[in-house]
C-alpha positions in Angstrom: 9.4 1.5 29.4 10.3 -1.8 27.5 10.1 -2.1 23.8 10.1 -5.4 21.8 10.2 -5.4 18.2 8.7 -9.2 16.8 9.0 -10.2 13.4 8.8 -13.3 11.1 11.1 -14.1 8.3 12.1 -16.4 5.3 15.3 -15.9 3.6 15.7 -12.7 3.8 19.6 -12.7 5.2 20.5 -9.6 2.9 17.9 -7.7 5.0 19.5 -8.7 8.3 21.8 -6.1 9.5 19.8 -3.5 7.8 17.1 -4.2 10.5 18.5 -5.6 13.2 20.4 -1.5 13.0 17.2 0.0 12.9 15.9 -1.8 16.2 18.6 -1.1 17.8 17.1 1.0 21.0 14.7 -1.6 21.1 14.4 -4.2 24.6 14.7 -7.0 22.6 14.0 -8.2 18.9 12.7 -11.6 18.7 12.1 -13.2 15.2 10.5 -16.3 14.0 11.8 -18.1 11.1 9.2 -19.8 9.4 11.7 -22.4 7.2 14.5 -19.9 5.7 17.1 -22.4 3.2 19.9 -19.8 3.9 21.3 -18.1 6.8 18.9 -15.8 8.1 18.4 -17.0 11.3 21.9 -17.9 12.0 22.7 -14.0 10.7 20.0 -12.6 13.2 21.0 -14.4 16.2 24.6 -13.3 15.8 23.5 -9.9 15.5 21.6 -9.8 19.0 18.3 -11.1 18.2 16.7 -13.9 19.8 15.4 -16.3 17.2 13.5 -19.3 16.5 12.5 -22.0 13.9 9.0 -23.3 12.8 7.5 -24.5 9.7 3.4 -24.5 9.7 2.0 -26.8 6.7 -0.4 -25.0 5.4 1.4 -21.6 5.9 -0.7 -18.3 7.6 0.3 -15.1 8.3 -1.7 -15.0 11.2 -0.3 -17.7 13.1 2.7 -17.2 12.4 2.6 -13.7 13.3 0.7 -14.9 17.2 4.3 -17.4 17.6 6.9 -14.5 16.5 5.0 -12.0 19.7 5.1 -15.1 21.8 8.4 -15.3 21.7 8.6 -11.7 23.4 8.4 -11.6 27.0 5.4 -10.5 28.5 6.9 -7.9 30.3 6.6 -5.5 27.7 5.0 -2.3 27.7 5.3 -2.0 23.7 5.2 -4.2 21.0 6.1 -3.2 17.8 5.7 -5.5 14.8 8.2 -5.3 12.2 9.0 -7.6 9.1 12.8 -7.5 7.7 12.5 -5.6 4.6 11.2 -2.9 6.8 13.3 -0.3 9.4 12.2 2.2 11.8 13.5 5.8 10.9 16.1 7.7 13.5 14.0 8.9 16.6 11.6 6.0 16.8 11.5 5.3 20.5 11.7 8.8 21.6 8.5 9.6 19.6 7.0 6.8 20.6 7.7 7.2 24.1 6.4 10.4 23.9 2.8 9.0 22.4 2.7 6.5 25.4 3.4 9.1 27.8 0.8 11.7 26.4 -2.1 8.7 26.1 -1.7 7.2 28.9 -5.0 4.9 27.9 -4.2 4.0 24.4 -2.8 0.2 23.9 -2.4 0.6 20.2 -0.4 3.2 18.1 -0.3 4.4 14.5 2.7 5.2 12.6 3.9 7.1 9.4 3.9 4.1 7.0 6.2 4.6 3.7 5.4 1.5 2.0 7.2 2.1 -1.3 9.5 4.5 -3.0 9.8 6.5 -5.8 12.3 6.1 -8.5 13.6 9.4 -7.5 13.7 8.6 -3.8 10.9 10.2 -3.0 7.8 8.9 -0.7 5.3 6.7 -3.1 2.6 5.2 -1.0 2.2 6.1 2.6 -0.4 6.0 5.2 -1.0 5.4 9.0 -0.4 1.9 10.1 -0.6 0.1 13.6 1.3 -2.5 14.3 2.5 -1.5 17.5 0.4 -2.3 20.8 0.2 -3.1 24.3 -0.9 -6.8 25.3 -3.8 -7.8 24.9 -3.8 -7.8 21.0 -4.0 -11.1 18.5 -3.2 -11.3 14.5 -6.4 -12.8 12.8 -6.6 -13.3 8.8 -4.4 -15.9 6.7 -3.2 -13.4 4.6 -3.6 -8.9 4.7 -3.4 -10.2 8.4 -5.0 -7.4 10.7 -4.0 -6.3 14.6 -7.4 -7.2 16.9 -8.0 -6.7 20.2 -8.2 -9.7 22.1 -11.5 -11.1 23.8 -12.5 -8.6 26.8 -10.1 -5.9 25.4 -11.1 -2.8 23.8 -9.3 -0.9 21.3 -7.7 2.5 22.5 -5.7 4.2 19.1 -3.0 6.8 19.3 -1.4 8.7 17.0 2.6 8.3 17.5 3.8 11.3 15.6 7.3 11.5 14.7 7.7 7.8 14.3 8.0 6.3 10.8 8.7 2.9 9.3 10.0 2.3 5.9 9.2 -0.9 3.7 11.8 -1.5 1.0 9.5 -4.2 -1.1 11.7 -7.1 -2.2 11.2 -7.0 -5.8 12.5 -10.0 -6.4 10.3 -11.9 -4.0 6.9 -14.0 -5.5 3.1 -13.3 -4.9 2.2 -16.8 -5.5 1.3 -17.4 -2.4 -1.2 -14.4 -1.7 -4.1 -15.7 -4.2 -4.5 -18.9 -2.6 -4.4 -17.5 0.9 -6.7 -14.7 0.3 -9.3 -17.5 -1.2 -8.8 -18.8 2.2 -9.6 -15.9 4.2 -12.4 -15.0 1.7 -14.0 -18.5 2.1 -13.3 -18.2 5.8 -14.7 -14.8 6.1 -17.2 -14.4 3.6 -18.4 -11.0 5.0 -15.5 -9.4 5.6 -15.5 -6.5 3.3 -11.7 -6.0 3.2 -10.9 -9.3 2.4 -13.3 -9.1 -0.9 -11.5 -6.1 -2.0 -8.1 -7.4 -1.5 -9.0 -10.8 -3.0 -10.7 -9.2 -6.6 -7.5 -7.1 -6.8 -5.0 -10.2 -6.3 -7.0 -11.8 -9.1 -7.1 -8.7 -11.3 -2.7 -8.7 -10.1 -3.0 -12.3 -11.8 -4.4 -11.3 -14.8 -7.5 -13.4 -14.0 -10.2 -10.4 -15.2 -13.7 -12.1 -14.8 -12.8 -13.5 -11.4 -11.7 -10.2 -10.7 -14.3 -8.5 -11.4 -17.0 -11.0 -10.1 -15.2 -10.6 -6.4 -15.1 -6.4 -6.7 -19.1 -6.7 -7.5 -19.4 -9.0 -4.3 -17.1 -6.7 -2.2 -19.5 -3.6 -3.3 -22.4 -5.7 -2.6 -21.5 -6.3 1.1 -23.7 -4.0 3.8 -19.9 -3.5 6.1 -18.0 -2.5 2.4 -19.0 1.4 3.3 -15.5 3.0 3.1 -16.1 5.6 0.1 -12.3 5.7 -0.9 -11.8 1.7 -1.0 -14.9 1.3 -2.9 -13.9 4.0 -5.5 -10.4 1.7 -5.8 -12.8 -1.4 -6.1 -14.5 0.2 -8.8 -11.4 1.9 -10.5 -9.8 -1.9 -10.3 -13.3 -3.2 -12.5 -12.6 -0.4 -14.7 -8.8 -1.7 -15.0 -10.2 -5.1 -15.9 -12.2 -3.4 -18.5 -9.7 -2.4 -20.1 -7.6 -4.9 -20.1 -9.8 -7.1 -21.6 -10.5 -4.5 -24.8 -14.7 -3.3 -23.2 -13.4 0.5 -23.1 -17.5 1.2 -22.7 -17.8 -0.7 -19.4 -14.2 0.5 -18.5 -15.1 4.3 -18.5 -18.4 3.3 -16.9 -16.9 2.3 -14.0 -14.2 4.9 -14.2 -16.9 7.5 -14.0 -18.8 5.2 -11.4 -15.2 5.4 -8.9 -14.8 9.4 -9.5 -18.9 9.6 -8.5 -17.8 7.7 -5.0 -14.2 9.5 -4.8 -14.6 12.6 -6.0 -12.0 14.1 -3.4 -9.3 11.5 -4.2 -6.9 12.1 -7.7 -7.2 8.3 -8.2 -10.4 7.6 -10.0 -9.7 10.4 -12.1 -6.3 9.4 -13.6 -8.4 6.2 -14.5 -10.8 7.7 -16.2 -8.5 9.9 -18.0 -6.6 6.2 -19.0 -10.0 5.5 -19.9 -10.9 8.0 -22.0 -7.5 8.1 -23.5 -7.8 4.2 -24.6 -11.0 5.6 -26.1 -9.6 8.3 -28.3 -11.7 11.1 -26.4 -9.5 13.7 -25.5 -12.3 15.9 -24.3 -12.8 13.3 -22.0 -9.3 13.0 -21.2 -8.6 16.9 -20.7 -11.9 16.5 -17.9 -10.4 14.3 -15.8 -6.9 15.5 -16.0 -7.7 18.7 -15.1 -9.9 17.7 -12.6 -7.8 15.3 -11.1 -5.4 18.1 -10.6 -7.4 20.4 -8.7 -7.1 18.0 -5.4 -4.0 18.8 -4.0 -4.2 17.0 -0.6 -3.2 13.7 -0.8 -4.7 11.5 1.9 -2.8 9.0 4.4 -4.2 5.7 3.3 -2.6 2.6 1.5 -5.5 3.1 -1.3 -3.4 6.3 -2.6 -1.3 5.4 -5.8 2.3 7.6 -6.4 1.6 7.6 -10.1 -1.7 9.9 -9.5 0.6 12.6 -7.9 3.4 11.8 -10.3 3.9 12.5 -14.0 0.5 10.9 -15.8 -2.2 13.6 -15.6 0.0 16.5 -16.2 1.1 13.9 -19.4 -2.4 13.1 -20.7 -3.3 16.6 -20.2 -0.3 17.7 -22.0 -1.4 15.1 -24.7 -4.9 16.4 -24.7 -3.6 20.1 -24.9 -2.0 19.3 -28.2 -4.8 17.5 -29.7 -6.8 20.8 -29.0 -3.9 22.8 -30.6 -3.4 24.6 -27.6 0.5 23.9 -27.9 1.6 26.2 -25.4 -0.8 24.7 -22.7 0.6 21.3 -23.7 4.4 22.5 -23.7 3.5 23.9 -19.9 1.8 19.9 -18.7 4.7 18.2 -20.8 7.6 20.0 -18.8 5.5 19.5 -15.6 5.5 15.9 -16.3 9.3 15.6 -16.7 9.7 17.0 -13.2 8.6 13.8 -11.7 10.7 11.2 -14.8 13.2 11.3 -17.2 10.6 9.3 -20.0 11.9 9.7 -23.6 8.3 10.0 -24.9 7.5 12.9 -22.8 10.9 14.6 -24.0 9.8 13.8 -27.4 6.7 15.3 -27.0 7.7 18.2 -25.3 9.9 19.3 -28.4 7.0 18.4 -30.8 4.8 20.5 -28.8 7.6 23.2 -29.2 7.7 23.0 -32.9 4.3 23.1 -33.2 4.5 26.5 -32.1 6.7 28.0 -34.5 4.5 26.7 -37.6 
C-alpha cells in the first residue's frame, strides 16, 4: 500500500521537522508553498519532502489544497491531508492500514482529531475528521474547505480507529483572512448551511455583533441547516452576541432557545448559566449548572467546547451554592473546579466558602 501525505504551507519553518518526523512512514510528503518569506520550503525539501512554489492572487483554500494533492503521484492508494502545525500520532499507518484492509470499499477515512489542547496538556476539542481518501476526491470552499467526492464518485466512509492527528494552533498566527474569505464562500454558496454558521461566528470572533447575529438567523432559517447540535452553537453564539452587547433578556432567550435544541450537549447550558449569572439570577444559574453537569458523554464533534467539561459549571455552581448559603455544597463545586486550573479567584473563593462555615 502507498501512502502520501500533501500539505500546503506559509512560513511555518519552526513547524518543519516537527512534521516532516511525524510523516515519516509515509510514501512521500509533498507540500505546496503558497509564498512563504522565510525558509520553509528550503527546510522541507532538505528534510525529504518534495516541494513546490505558487502564489494564487486572490488566495483559496481550496485551490490551493487541489495543487498540494497534485503534486502526489497518482499511484497512491491513500492520501492523507496534513497541514504543518499538525502531526500524526505513533502507530498511524498501521491503524490505518488496518481500516483499508478491513473496508475494502471505503475511499475515505475518519480520524481521532485533537484540535487544541488544554493548559494542562490534556485533550480540549476533538472530533472525527476526514482528510484522508482514495482518488477520486476534490477540496471545494474558499475557506472551512470540505473533502468532496469527485463527479461520478460516491462517498464510502470508514472509521480508522487507532489513528490520531494532533493540531498545535499557531497562536501567533492572524485570522484576518478568514472574514473575507468566508464572505466569499457565503456569497458563493448562499445555501450552504455550514458556511452561514461558520461566517456569523467569524463576525461574532470580530466583534462585529449585529452582522453576527443577522448571519446565525439566516443560517437557522436555511431548510439544509438541520443538524440539532450546530444549530444549538448558532444559537448559543446569538446569545454570546447578546451579551456582549449589554441585552442580557435576549441573551438568556436564546440561551434557553440553544438548551431547547441541545439538550444532550453541556454547551448551551454553561451559556445560559453565563447568562443567568450576567443577570444576577443565581436560581437560574444553579439550573443550568447542575444540569449541565448531569451529561457526562461528551460527543466527538468540533462544536464541543473544553471549557464546558472544564472548571466553569462546577465554578458558577459553586458561586450559586454560596449565594444560597449552602457553603458546604459550594466548598465541594469550588475544589472541583480547581482540579481542572490553578485560578486565584476560585482559591479565593474556596477559602471564603470555608470561613463561611465556621460563622
Amino acid at each position: 500500500m502507498k501512502i502520501y501525505v500533501y500539505a500546503i504551507c506559509k512560513n511555518e519553518s519552526k513547524f518543519a521537522e516537527r512534521f516532516m518526523e511525524s510523516a515519516r512512514d509515509a510514501d512521500g510528503v509533498f507540500v505546496l508553498d503558497t509564498g512563504s518569506s522565510d525558509d520553509t520550503a528550503e527546510r522541507l525539501a532538505k528534510l525529504g519532502a518534495t516541494v513546490k512554489k505558487e502564489t494564487f492572487s486572490p488566495f483559496r483554500f481550496d485551490v490551493a489544497r487541489n495543487r498540494s494533492l497534485e503534486l502526489a503521484p497518482d499511484d497512491g492508494d491513500l492520501y492523507i491531508c496534513l497541514d504543518l502545525d499538525e502531526i500524526m500520532e505513533a502507530g498511524w499507518r498501521k491503524a490505518l492500514e488496518t481500516a483499508a484492509k478491513n473496508a475494502p470499499n471505503a475511499n475515505q477515512f475518519l480520524y481521532r482529531y485533537v484540535w487544541s489542547k488544554n493548559a494542562d496538556g490534556t485533550d480540549g476539542v476533538v472530533f472525527w475528521s476526514e482528510k484522508i481518501h482514495r482518488k477520486g476526491f476534490v477540496w471545494k470552499g474558499a475557506v472551512h474547505e470540505i473533502l468532496a467526492p469527485a463527479k461520478g464518485v460516491e462517498k464510502h466512509a470508514a472509521y480508522a480507529y487507532g489513528m490520531q492527528i494532533t493540531h498545535y494552533p499557531d497562536a501567533t498566527k492572524s485570522r484576518s483572512s478568514y472574514l473575507p474569505l468566508l464572505e466569499l464562500a457565503a456569497a458563493e454558496q448562499p445555501d450552504d448551511d455550514r458556511t452561514a454558521h461558520y461566517l456569523g461566528r467569524e463576525y461574532m470572533f470580530a466583534g462585529q455583533y449585529d452582522k453576527a447575529i443577522s448571519a446565525l438567523l439566516r443560517h437557522l432559517a436555511l431548510p439544509s441547516a438541520t443538524w440539532n447540535d450546530e444549530r444549538a452553537a448558532s444559537m448559543r453564539y446569538i446569545s454570546q452576541c447578546y451579551s456582549r452587547t449589554g441585552n442580557r433578556r435576549e441573551a438568556i432567550r436564546w440561551a434557553l432557545k440553544a438548551v431547547a435544541e441541545s439538550p444532550d450537549t453541556r454547551e448551551p447550558y454553561l451559556r445560559l448559566a453565563r447568562a443567568f449569572y450576567d443577570d444576577s439570577d443565581f436560581a437560574g444559574v444553579m439550573y443550568a449548572a447542575q444540569a449541565g453537569l448531569r451529561i457526562t458523554e461528551r460527543k466527538l464533534s468540533y462544536i464541543t467546547e473544553p471549557d464546558a467539561w472544564g472548571a466553569p459549571l462546577h465554578d458558577f455552581l459553586s458561586i450559586a451554592y454560596y449565594q444560597f448559603g449552602q457553603f458546604k455544597k459550594a466548598e465541594e463545586q469550588a475544589a472541583l473546579a480547581l482540579n481542572f486550573c490553578n485560578d486565584e479567584r476560585i482559591k479565593n473563593n474556596l477559602r471564603l466558602f470555608r470561613e463561611a462555615q465556621k460563622d
